[in-house]
N, C-alpha and C positions, 0 to 999 in steps of 0.2 A: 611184162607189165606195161601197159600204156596207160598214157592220163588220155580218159575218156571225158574229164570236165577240169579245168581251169577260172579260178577266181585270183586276180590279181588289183588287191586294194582294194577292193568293196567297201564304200562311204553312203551312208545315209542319215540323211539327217531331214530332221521332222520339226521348220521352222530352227527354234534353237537348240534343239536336244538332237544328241547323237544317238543315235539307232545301232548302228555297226561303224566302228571307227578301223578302217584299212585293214580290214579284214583277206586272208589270202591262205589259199590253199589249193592242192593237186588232189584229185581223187581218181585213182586205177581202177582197169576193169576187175581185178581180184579183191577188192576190197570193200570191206562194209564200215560206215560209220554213223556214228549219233550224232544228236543236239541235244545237251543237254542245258539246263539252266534253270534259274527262278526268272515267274512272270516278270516283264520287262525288260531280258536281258537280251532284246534283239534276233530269238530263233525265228519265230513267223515270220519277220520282215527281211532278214538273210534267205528266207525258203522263199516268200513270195518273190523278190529280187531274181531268185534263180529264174523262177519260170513267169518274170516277164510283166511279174503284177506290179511291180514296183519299181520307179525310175530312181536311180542310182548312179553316183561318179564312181567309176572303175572301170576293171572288164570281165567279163566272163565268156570261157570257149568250151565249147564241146566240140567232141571226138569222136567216129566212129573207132571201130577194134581196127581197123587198117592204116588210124595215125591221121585219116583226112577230117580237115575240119567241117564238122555239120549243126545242125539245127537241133533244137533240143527235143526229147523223147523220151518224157516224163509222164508217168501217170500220180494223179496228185489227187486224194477226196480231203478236202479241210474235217478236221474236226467237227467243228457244225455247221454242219450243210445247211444252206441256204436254198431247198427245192421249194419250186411253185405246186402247191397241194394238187394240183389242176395238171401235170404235166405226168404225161404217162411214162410208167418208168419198168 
C-alpha cells in the first residue's frame, strides 16, 4: 500500500468562516473513500481544493504507484455542469 495522495492541514477559510479547519489525511492506492455531510459542511471546497480550484494554507502531494512525487490526475465532472450550449460535445 502506497499514499498516492497526502493532505496535511488543509485550511480554508471564506473571509471569516472556516470552510475546512486542518483538515489531514493519507489515501493508498488500495483504497476507496467518501464525503459525506450536510450542505455547508466543507466537501466541495475540500474537492475543489484538491484539484487546484481553490487557494488554501496547508499541503497536498500526490504519488505515483512507485512512491515518486507527481502532479495530480484526476478526472473531476461537478455536479452541475456549467457547459456553453454552443460547444460541441
Amino acid at each position: 500500500m502506497a499514499d498516492v495522495m497526502t493532505i496535511q492541514g488543509l485550511t480554508k477559510n471564506f473571509g471569516g468562516l472556516c470552510a475546512v479547519d486542518h483538515f489531514s489525511m493519507s489515501i493508498t492506492d488500495d483504497s476507496i473513500h467518501a464525503l459525506i455531510g450536510p450542505n455547508g459542511a466543507g466537501k466541495s471546497t475540500l474537492i475543489r481544493s484538491i484539484l487546484g480550484q481553490r487557494t488554501y494554507e496547508g499541503k497536498i502531494t500526490f504519488h505515483s504507484a512507485d512512491g515518486k512525487q507527481t502532479k495530480l490526475r484526476i478526472g473531476y465532472v461537478p455536479q452541475s455542469p456549467a457547459f456553453d450550449p454552443a460547444d460541441p460535445i
